[in-house]
C-alpha positions in Angstrom: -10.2 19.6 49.3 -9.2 23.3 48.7 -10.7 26.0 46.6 -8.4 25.3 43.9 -8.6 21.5 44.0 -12.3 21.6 43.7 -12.6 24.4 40.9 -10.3 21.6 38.5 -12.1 19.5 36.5 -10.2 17.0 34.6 -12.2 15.6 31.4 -11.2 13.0 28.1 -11.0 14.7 25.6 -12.6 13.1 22.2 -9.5 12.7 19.6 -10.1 12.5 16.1 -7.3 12.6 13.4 -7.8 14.3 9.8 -4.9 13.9 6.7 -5.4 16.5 3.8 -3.5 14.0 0.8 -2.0 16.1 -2.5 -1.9 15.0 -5.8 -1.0 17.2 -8.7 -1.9 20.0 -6.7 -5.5 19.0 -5.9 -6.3 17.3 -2.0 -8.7 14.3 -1.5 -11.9 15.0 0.7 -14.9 13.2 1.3 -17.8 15.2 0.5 -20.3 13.8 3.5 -23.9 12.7 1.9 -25.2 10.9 5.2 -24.8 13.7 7.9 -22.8 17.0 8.6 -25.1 18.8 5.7 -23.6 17.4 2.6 -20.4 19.8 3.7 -16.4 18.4 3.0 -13.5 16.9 4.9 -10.4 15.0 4.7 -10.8 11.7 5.5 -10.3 10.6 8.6 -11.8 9.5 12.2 -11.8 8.7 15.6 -9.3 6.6 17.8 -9.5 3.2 18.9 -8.3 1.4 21.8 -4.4 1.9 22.2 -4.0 3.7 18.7 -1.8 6.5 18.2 -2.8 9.7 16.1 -0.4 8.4 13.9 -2.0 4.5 13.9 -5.2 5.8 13.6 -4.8 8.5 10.5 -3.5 5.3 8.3 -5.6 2.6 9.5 -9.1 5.4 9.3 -7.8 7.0 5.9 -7.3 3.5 4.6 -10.7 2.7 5.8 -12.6 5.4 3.6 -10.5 5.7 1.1 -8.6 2.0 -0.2 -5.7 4.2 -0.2 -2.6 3.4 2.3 -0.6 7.1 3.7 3.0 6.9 3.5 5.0 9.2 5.9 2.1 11.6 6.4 3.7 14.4 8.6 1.8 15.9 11.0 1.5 19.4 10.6 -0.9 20.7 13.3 -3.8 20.3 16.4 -6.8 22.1 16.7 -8.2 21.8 19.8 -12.3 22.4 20.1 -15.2 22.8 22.8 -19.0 22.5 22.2 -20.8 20.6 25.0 -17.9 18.5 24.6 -14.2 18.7 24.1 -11.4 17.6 21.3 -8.2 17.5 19.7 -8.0 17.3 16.2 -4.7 15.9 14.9 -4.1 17.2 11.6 -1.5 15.4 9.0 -1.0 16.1 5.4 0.8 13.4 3.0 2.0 13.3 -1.1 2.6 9.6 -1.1 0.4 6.6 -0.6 -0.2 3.8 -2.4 -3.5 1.4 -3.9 -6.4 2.5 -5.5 -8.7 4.6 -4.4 -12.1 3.8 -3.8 -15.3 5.0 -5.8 -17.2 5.9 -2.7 -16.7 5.8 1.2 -19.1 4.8 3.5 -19.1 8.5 4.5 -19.6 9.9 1.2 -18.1 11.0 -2.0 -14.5 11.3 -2.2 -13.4 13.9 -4.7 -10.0 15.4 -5.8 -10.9 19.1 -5.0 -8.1 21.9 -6.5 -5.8 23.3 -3.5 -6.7 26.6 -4.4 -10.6 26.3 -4.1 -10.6 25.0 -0.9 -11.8 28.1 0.6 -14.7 28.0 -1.7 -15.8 24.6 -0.5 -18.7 24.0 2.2 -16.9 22.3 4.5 -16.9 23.0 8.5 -15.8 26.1 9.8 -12.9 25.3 12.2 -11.3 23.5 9.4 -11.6 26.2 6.5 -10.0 28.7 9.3 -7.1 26.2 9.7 -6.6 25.6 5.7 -4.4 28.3 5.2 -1.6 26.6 7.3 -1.4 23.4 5.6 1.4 21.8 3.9 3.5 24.3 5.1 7.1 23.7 7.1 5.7 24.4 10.4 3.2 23.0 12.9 -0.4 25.1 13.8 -2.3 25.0 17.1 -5.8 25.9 17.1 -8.1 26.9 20.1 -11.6 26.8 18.8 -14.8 27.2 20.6 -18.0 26.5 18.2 -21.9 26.3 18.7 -23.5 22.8 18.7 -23.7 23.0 14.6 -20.2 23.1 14.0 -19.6 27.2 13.4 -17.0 28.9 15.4 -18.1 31.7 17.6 -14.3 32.1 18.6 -10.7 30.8 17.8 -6.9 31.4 17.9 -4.9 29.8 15.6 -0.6 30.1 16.1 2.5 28.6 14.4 4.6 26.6 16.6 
């Protein structure tokens, strides 16, 4: 092996999907009571053996919530590094249909006003990419954070 071969390191990335649902101009989250510090997030999760991010937004959001997405768009990815790596895909949706639960296993889910989403505890990377939600364009974020979730840097463009 070269210099060059050696100095690569290839790595699996951990992938997580996210969907930010509107209603009436508020967006489901989950406000965490087990872990993460009581702080909120859209519902979502990680993969599963041969899902796609699209496969496993529906089946995790149905999973927390009781509520089935229909045609959530996806509308960015926000990659992250700690002592590990990710992708975050992020989709946002208006429609779904069935009743929504009273509590996820996660949490409390709660119909929080768009607009006071910045004034929510929730996790850093994901307050930074708020702003370029349901919008008609896609975001990539670069994020690197410390091992309790803050960013310490980040890049964030419209593609």
């Amino acid at each position: 092996m070269n210099e060059v071969e050696q100095s690569k390191k290839r790595i699996a990335h951990l992938n997580t999907t996210v969907c930010y649902l509107k209603k009436d101009n508020k967006v489901l989250m989950i406000k965490f009571t087990k872990k993460w510090g009581h702080v909120y997030a859209p519902p979502g999760g990680k993969f599963e053996s041969g899902e796609s991010p699209l496969d496993c937004i529906i089946r995790e959001f149905y999973e927390e919530t009781g509520l089935t997405l229909i045609n959530p768009r996806l509308q960015g990815m926000s990659y992250w590094k700690d002592e590990t790596e990710g992708i975050i895909f992020v989709y946002t949706a208006e429609e779904f249909k069935g009743n929504l639960r009273d509590n996820s296993d996660e949490g409390t889910l709660e119909w929080i006003k768009f607009e006071d989403l910045e004034k929510l505890k929730q996790f850093d990377q994901n307050k930074k990419f708020a702003p370029y939600l349901f919008k008609d364009e896609l975001f990539e974020g670069k994020f690197l954070i410390d091992n309790k979730c803050k960013v310490l840097d980040y890049k964030i463009r419209k593609i």
